[in-house]
PDB file with SEQRES, HELIX, SHEET and CRYST1 records, atoms N, CA, C and O in Angstrom:
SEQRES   1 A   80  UNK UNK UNK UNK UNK UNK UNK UNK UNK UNK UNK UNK UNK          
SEQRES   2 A   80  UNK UNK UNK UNK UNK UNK UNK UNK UNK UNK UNK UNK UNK          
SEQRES   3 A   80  UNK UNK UNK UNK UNK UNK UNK UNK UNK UNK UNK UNK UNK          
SEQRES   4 A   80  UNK UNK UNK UNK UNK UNK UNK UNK UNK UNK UNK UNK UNK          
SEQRES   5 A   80  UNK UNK UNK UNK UNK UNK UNK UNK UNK UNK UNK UNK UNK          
SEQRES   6 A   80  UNK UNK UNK UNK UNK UNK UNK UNK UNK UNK UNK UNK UNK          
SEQRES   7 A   80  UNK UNK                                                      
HELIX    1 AA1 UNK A    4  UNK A    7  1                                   4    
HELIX    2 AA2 UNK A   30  UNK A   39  1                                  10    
HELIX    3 AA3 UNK A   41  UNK A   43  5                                   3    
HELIX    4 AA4 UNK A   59  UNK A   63  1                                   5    
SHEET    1 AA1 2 UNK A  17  UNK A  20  0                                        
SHEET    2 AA1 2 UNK A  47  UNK A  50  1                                        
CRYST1    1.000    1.000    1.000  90.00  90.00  90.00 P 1           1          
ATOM      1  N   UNK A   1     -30.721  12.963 -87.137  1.00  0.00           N  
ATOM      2  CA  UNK A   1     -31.443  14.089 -86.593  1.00  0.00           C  
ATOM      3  C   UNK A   1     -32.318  13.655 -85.423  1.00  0.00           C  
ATOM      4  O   UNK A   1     -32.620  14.423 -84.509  1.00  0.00           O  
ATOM      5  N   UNK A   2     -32.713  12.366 -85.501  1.00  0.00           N  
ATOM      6  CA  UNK A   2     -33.432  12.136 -84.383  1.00  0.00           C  
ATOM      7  C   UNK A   2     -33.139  12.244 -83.334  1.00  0.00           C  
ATOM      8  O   UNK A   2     -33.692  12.794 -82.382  1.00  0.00           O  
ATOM      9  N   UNK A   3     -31.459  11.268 -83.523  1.00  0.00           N  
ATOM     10  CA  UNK A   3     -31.004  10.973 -82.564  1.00  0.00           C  
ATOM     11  C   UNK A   3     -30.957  12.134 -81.450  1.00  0.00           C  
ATOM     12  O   UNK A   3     -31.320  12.256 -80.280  1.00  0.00           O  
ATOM     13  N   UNK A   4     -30.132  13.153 -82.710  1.00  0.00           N  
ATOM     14  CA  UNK A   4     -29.850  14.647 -81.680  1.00  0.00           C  
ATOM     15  C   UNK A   4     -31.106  15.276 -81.127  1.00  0.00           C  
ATOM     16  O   UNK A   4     -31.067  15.838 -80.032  1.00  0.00           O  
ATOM     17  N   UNK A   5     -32.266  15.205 -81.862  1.00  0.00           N  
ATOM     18  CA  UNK A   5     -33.767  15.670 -80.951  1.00  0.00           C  
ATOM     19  C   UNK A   5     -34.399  15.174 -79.902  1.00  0.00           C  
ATOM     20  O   UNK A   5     -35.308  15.836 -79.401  1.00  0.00           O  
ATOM     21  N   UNK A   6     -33.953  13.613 -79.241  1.00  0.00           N  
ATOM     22  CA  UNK A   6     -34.188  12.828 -78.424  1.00  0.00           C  
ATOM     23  C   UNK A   6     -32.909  13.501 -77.362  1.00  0.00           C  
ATOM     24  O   UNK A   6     -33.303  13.667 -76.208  1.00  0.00           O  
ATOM     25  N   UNK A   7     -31.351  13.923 -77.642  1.00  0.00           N  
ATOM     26  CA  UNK A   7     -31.075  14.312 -76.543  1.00  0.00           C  
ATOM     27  C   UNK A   7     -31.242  15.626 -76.189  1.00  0.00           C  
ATOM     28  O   UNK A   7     -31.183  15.916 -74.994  1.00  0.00           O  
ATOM     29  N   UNK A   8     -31.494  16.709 -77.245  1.00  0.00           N  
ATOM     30  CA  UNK A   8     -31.834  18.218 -76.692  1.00  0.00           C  
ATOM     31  C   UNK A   8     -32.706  18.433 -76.032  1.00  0.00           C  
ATOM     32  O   UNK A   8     -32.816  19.384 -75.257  1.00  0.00           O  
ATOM     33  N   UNK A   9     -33.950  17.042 -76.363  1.00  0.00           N  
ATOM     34  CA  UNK A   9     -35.452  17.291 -75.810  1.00  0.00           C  
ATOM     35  C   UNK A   9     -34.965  16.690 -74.194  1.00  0.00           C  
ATOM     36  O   UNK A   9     -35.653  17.190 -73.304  1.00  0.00           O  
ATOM     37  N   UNK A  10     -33.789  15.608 -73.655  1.00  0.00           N  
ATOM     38  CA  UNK A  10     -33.752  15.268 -72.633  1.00  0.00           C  
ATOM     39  C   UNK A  10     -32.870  16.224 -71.509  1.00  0.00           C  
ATOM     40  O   UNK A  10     -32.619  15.950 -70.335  1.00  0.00           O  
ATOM     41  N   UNK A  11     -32.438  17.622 -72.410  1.00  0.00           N  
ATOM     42  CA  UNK A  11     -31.800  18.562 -71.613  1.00  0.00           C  
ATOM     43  C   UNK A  11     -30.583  19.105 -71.972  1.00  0.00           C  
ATOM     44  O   UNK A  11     -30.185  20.216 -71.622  1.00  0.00           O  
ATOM     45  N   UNK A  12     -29.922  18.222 -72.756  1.00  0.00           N  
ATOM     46  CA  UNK A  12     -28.799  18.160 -73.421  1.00  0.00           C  
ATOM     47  C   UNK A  12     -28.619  19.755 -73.922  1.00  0.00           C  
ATOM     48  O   UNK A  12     -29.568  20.398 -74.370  1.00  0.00           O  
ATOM     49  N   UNK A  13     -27.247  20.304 -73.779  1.00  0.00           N  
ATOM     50  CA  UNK A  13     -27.044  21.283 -74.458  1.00  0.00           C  
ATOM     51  C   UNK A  13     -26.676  20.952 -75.872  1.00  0.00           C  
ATOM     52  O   UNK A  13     -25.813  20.175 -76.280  1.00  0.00           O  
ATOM     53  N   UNK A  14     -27.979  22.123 -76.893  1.00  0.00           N  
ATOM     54  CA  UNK A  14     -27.457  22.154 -78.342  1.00  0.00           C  
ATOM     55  C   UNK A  14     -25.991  22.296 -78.921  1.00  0.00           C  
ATOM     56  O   UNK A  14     -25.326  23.329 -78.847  1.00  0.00           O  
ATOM     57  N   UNK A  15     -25.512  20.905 -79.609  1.00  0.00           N  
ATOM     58  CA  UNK A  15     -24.215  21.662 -80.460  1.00  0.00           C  
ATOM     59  C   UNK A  15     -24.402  21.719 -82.029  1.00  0.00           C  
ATOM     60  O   UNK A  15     -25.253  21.076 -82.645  1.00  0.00           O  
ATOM     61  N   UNK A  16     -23.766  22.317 -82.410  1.00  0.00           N  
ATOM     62  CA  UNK A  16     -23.686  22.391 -83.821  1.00  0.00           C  
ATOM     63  C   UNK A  16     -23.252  21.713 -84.639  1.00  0.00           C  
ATOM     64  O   UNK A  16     -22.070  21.373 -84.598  1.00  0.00           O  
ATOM     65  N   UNK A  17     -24.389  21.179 -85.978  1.00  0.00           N  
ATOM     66  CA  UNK A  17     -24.673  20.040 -86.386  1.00  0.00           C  
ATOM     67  C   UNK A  17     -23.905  20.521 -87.909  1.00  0.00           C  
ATOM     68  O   UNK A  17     -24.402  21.508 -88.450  1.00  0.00           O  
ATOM     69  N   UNK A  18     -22.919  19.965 -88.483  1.00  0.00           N  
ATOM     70  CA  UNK A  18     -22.376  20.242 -89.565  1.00  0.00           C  
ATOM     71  C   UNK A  18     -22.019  19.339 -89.967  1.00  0.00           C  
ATOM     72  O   UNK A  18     -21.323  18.600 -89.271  1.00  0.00           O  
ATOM     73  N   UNK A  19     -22.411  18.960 -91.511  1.00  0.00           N  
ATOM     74  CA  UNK A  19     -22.903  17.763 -92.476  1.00  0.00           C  
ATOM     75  C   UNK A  19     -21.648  18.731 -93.620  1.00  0.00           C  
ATOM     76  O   UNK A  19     -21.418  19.935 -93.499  1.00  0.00           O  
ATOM     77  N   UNK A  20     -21.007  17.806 -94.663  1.00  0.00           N  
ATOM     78  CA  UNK A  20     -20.498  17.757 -95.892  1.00  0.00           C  
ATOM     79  C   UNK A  20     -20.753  17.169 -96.869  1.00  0.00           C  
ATOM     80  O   UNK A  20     -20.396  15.994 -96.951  1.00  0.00           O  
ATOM     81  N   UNK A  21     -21.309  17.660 -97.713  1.00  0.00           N  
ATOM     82  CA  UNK A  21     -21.825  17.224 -98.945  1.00  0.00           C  
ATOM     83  C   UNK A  21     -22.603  16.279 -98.900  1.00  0.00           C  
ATOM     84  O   UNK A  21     -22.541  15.518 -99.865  1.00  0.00           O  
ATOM     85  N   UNK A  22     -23.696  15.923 -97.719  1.00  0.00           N  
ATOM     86  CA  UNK A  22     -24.557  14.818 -97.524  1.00  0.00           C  
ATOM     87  C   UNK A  22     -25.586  14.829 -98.360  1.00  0.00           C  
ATOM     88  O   UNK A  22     -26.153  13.737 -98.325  1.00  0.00           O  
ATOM     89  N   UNK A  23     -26.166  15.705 -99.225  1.00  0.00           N  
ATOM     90  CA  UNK A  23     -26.720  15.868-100.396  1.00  0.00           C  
ATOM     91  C   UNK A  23     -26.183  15.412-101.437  1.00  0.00           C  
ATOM     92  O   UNK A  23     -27.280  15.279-101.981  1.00  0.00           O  
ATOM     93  N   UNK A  24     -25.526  15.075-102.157  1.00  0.00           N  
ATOM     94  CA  UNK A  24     -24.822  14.916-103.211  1.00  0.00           C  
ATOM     95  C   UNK A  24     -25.549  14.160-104.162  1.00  0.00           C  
ATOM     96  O   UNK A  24     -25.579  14.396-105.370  1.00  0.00           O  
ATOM     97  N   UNK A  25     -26.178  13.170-103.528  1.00  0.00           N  
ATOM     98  CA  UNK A  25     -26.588  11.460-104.643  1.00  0.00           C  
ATOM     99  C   UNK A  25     -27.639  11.828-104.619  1.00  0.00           C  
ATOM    100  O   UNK A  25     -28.396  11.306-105.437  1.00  0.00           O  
ATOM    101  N   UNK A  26     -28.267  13.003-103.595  1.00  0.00           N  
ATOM    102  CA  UNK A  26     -29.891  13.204-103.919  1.00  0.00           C  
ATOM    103  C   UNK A  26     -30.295  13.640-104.742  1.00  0.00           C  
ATOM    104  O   UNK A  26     -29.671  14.627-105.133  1.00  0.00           O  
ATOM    105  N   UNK A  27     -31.747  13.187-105.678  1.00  0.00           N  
ATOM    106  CA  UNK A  27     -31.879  14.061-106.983  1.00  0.00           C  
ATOM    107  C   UNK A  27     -32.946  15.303-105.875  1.00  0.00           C  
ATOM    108  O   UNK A  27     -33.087  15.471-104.664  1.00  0.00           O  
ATOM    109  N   UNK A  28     -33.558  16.012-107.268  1.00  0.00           N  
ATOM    110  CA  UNK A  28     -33.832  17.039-106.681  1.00  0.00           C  
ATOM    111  C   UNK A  28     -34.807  17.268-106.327  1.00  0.00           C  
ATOM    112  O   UNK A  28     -35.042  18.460-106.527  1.00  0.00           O  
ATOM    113  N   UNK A  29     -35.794  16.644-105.754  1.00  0.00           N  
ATOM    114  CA  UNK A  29     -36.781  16.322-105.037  1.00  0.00           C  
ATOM    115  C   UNK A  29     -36.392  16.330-103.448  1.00  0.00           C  
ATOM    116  O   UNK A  29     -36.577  17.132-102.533  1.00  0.00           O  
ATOM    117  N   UNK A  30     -35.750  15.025-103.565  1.00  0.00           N  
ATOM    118  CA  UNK A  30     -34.928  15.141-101.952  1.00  0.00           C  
ATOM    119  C   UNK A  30     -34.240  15.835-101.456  1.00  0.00           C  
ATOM    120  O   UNK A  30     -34.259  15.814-100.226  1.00  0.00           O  
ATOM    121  N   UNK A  31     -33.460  16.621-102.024  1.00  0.00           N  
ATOM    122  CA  UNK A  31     -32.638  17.346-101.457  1.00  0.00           C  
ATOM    123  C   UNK A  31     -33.361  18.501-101.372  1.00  0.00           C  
ATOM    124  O   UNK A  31     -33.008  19.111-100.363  1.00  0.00           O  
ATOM    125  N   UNK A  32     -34.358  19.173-102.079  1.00  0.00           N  
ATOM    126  CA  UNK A  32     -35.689  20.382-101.278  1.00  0.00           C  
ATOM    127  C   UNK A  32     -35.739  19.890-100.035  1.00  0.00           C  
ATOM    128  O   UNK A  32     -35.133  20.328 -99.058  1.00  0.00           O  
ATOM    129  N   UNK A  33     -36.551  18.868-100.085  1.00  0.00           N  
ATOM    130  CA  UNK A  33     -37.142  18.000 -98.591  1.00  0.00           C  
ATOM    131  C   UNK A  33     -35.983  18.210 -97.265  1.00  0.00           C  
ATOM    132  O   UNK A  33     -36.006  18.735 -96.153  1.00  0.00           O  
ATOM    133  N   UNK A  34     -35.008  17.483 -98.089  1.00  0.00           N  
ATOM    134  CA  UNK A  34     -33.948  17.852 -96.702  1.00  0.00           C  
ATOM    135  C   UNK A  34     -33.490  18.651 -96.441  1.00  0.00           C  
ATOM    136  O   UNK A  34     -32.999  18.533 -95.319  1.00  0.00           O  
ATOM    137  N   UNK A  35     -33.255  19.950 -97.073  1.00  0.00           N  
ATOM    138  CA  UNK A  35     -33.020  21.163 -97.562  1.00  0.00           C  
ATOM    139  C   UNK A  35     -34.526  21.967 -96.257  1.00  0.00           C  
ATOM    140  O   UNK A  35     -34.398  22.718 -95.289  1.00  0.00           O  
ATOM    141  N   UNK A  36     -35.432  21.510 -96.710  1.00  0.00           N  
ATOM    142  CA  UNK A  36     -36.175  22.246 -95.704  1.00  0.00           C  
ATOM    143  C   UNK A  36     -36.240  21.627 -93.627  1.00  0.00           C  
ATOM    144  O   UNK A  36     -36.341  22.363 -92.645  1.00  0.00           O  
ATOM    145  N   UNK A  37     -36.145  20.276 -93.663  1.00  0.00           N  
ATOM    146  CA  UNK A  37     -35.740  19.291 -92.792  1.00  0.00           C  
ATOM    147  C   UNK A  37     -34.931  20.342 -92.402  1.00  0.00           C  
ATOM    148  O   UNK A  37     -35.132  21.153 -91.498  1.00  0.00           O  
ATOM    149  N   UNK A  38     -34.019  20.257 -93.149  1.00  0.00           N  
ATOM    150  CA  UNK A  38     -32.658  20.879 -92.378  1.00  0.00           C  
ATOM    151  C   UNK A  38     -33.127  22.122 -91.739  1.00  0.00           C  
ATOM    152  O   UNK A  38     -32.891  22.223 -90.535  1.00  0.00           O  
ATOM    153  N   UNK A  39     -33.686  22.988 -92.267  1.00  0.00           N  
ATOM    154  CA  UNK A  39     -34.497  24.425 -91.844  1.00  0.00           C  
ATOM    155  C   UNK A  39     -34.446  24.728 -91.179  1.00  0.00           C  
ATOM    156  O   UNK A  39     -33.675  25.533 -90.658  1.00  0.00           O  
ATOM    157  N   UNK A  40     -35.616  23.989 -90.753  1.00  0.00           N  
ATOM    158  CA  UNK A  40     -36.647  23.478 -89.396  1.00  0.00           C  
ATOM    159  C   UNK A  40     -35.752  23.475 -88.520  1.00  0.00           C  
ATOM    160  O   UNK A  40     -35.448  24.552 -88.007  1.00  0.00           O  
ATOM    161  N   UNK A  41     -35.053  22.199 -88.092  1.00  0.00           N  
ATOM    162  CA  UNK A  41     -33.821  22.072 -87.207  1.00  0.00           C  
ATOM    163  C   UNK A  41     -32.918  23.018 -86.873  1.00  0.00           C  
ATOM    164  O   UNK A  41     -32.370  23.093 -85.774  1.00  0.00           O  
ATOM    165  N   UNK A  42     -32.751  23.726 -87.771  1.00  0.00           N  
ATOM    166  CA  UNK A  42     -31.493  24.836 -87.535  1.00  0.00           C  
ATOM    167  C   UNK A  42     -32.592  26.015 -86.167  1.00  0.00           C  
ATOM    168  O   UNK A  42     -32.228  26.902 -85.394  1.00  0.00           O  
ATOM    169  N   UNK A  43     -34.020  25.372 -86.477  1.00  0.00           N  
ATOM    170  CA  UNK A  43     -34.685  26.350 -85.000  1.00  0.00           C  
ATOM    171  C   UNK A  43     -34.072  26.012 -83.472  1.00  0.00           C  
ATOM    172  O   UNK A  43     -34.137  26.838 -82.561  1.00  0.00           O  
ATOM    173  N   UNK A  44     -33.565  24.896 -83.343  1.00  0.00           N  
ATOM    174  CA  UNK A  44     -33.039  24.238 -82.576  1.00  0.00           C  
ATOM    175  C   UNK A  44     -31.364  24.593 -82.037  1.00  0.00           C  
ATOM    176  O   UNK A  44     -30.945  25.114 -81.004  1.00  0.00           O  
ATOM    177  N   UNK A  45     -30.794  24.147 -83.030  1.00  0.00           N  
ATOM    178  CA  UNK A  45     -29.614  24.323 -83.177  1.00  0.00           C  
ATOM    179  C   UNK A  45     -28.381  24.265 -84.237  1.00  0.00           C  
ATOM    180  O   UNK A  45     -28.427  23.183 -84.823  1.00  0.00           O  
ATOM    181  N   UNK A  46     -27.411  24.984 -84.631  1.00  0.00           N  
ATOM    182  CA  UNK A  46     -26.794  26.033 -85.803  1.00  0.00           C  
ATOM    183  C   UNK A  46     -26.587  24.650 -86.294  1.00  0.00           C  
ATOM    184  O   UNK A  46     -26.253  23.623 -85.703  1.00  0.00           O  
ATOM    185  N   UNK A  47     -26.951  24.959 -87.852  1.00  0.00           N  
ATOM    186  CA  UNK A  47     -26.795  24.026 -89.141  1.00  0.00           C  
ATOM    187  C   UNK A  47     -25.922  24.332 -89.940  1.00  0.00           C  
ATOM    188  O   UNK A  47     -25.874  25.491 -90.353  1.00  0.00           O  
ATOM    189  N   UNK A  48     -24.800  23.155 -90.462  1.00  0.00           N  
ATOM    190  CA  UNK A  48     -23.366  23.862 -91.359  1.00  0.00           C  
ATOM    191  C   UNK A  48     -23.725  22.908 -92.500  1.00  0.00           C  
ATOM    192  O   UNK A  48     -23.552  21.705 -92.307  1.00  0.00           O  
ATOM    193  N   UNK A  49     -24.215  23.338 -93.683  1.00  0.00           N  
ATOM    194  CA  UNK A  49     -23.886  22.214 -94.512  1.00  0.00           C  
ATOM    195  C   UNK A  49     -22.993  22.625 -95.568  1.00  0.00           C  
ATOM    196  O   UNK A  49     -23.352  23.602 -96.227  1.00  0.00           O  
ATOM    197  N   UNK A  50     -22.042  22.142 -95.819  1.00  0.00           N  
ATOM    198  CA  UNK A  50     -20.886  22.377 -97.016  1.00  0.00           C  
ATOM    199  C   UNK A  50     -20.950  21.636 -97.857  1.00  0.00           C  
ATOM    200  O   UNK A  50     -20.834  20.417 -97.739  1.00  0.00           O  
ATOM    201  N   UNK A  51     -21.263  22.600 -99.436  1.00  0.00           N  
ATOM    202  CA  UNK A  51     -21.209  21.686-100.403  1.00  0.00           C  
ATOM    203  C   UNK A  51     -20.628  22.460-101.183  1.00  0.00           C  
ATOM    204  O   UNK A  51     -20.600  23.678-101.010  1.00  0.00           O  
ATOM    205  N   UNK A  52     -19.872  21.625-102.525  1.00  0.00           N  
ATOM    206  CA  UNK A  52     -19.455  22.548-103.683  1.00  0.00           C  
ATOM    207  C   UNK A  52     -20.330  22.484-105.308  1.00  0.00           C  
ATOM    208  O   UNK A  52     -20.007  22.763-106.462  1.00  0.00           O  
ATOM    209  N   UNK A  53     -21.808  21.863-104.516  1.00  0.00           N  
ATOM    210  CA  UNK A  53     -22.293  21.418-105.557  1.00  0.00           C  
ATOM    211  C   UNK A  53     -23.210  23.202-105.778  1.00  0.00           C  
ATOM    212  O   UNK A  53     -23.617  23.913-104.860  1.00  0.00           O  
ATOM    213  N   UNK A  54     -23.305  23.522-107.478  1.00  0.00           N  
ATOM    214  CA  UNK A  54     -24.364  25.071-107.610  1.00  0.00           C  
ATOM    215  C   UNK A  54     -25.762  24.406-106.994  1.00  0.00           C  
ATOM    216  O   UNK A  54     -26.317  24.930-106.028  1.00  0.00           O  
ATOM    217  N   UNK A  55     -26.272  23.231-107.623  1.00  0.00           N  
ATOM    218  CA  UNK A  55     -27.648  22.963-107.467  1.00  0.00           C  
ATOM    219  C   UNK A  55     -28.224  22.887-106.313  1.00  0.00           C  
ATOM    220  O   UNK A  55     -29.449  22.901-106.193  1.00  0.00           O  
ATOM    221  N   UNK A  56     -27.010  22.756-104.859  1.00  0.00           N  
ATOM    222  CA  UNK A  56     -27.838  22.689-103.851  1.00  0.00           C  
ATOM    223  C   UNK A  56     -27.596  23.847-103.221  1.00  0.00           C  
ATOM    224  O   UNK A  56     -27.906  24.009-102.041  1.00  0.00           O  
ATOM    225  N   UNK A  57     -26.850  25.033-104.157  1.00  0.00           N  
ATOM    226  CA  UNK A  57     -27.011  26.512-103.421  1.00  0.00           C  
ATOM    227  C   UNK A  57     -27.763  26.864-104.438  1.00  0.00           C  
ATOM    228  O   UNK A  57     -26.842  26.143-104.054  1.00  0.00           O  
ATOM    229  N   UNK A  58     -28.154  27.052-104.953  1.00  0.00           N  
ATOM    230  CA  UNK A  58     -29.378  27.588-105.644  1.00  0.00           C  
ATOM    231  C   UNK A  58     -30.912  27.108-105.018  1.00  0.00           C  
ATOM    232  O   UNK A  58     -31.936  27.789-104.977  1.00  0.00           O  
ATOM    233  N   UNK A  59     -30.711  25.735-104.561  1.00  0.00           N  
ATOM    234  CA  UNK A  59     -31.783  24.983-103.885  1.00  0.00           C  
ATOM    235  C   UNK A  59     -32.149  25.738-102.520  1.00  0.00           C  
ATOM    236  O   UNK A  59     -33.281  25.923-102.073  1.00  0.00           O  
ATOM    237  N   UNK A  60     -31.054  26.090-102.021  1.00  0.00           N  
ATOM    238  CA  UNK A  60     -31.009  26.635-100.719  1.00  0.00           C  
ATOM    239  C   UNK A  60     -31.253  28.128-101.176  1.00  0.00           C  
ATOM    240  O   UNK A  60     -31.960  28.778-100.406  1.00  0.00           O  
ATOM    241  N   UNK A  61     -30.903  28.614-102.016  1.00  0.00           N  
ATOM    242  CA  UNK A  61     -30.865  30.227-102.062  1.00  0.00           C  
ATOM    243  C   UNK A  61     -32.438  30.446-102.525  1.00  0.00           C  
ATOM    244  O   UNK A  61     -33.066  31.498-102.411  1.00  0.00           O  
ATOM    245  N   UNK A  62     -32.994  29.013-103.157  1.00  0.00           N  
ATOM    246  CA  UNK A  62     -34.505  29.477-103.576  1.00  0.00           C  
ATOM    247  C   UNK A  62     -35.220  29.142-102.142  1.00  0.00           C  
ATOM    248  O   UNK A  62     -36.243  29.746-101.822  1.00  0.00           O  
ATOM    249  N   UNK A  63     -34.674  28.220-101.355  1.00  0.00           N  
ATOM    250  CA  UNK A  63     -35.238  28.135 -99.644  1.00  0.00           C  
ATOM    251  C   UNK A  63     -35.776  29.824 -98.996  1.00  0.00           C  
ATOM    252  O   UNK A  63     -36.846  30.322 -98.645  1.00  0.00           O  
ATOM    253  N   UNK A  64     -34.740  30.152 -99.071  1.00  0.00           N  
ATOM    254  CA  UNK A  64     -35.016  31.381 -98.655  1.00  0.00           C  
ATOM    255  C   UNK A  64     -34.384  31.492 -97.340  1.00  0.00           C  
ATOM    256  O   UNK A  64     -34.230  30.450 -96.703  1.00  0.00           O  
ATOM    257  N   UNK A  65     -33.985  32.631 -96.829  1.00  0.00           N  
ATOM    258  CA  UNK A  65     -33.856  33.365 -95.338  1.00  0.00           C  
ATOM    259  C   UNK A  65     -34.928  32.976 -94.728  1.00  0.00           C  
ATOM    260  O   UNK A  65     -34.763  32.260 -93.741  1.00  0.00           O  
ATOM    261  N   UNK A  66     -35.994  33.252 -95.044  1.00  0.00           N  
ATOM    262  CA  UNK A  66     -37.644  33.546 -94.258  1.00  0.00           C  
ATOM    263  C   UNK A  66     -37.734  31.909 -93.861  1.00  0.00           C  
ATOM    264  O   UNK A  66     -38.574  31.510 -93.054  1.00  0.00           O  
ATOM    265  N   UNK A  67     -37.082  31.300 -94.307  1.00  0.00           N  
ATOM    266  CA  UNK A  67     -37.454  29.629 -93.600  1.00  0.00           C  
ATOM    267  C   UNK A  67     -35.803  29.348 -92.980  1.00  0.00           C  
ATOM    268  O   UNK A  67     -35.486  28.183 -92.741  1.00  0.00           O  
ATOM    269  N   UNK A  68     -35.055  30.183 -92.804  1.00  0.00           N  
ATOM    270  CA  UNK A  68     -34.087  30.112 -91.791  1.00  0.00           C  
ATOM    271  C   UNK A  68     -32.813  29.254 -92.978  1.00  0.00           C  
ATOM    272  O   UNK A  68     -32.240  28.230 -92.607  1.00  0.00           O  
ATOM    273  N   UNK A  69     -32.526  29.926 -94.471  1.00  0.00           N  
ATOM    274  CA  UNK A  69     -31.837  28.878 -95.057  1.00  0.00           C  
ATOM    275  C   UNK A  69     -30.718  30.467 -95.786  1.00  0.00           C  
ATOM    276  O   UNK A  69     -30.968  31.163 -96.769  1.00  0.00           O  
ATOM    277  N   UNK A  70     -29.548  30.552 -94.832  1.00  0.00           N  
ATOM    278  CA  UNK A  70     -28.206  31.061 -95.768  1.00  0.00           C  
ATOM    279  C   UNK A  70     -27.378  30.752 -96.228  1.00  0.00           C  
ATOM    280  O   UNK A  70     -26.912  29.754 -95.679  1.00  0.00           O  
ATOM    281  N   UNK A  71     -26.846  31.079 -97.040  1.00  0.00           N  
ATOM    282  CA  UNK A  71     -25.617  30.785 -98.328  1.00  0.00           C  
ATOM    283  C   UNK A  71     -24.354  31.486 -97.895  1.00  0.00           C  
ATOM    284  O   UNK A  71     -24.875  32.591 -97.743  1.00  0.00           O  
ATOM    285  N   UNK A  72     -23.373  31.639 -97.652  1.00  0.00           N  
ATOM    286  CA  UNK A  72     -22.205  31.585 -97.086  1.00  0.00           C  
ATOM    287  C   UNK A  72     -21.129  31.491 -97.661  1.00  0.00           C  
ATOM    288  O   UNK A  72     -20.277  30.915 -96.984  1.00  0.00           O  
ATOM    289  N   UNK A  73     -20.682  31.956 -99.038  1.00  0.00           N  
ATOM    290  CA  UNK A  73     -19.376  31.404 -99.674  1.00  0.00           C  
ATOM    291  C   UNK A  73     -18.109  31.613 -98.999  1.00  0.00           C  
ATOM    292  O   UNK A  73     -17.848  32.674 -98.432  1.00  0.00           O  
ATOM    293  N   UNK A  74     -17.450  30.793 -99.040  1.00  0.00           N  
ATOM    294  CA  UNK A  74     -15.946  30.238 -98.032  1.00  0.00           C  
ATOM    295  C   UNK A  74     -15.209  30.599-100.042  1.00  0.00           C  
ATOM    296  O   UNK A  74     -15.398  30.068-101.136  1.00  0.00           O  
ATOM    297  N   UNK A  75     -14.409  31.723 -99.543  1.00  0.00           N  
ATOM    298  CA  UNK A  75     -13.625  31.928-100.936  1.00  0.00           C  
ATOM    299  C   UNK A  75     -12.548  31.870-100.672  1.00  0.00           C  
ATOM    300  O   UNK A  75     -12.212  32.004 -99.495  1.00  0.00           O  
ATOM    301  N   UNK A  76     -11.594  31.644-101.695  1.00  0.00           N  
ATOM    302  CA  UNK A  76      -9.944  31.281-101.542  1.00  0.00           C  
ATOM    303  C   UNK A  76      -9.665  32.198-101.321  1.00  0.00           C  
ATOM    304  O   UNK A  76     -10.244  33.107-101.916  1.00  0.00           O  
ATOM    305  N   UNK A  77      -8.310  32.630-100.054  1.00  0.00           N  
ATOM    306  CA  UNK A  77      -7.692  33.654 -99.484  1.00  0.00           C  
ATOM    307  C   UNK A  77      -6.569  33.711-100.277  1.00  0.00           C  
ATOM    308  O   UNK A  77      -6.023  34.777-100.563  1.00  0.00           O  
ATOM    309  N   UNK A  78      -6.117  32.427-100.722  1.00  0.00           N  
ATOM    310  CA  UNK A  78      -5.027  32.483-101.214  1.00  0.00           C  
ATOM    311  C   UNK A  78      -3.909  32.078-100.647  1.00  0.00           C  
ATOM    312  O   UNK A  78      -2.870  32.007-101.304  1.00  0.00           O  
ATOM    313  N   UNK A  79      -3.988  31.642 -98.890  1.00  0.00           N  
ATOM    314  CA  UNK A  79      -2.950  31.400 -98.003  1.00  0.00           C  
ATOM    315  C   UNK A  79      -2.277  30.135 -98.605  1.00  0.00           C  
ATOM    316  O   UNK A  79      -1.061  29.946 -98.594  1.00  0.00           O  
ATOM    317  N   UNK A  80      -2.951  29.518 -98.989  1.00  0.00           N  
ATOM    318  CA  UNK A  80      -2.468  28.224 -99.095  1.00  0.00           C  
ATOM    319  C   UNK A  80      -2.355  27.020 -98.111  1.00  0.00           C  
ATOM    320  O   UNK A  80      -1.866  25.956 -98.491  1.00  0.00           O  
TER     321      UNK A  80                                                      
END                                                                             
């Protein structure tokens, strides 16, 4: 995250920062923390995080909208 705040702050156009399951090993302390980290940042520029874990959409769904944190389910179409 730094990295990317050192080049947006040098002019750089924002791209969109999308993480997979980078939460996973965190217990649940940390993953609030980064969970809100992440927040924050998404003021900047669009945040994707994909997980299939409940605890860190529930984590996020207790985040709230009002601190910039949505839930998004990607459901099977069925295409295959």
């Amino acid at each position: 995250l730094g990295s990317l705040e050192h080049r947006f702050a040098s002019g750089a156009e924002p791209i969109p920062l999308i993480l997979d399951d980078v939460l996973v090993h965190f217990d649940d302390e940390r993953s609030v923390a980064a969970l809100e980290v992440l927040a924050d940042f998404s003021k900047t520029t669009q945040v994707l995080l994909l997980t299939h874990h409940m605890r860190i959409r529930e984590q996020t769904e207790a985040l709230g909208q009002a601190k910039g944190a949505f839930v998004h389910d990607l459901e099977d179409t069925g295409g295959g």
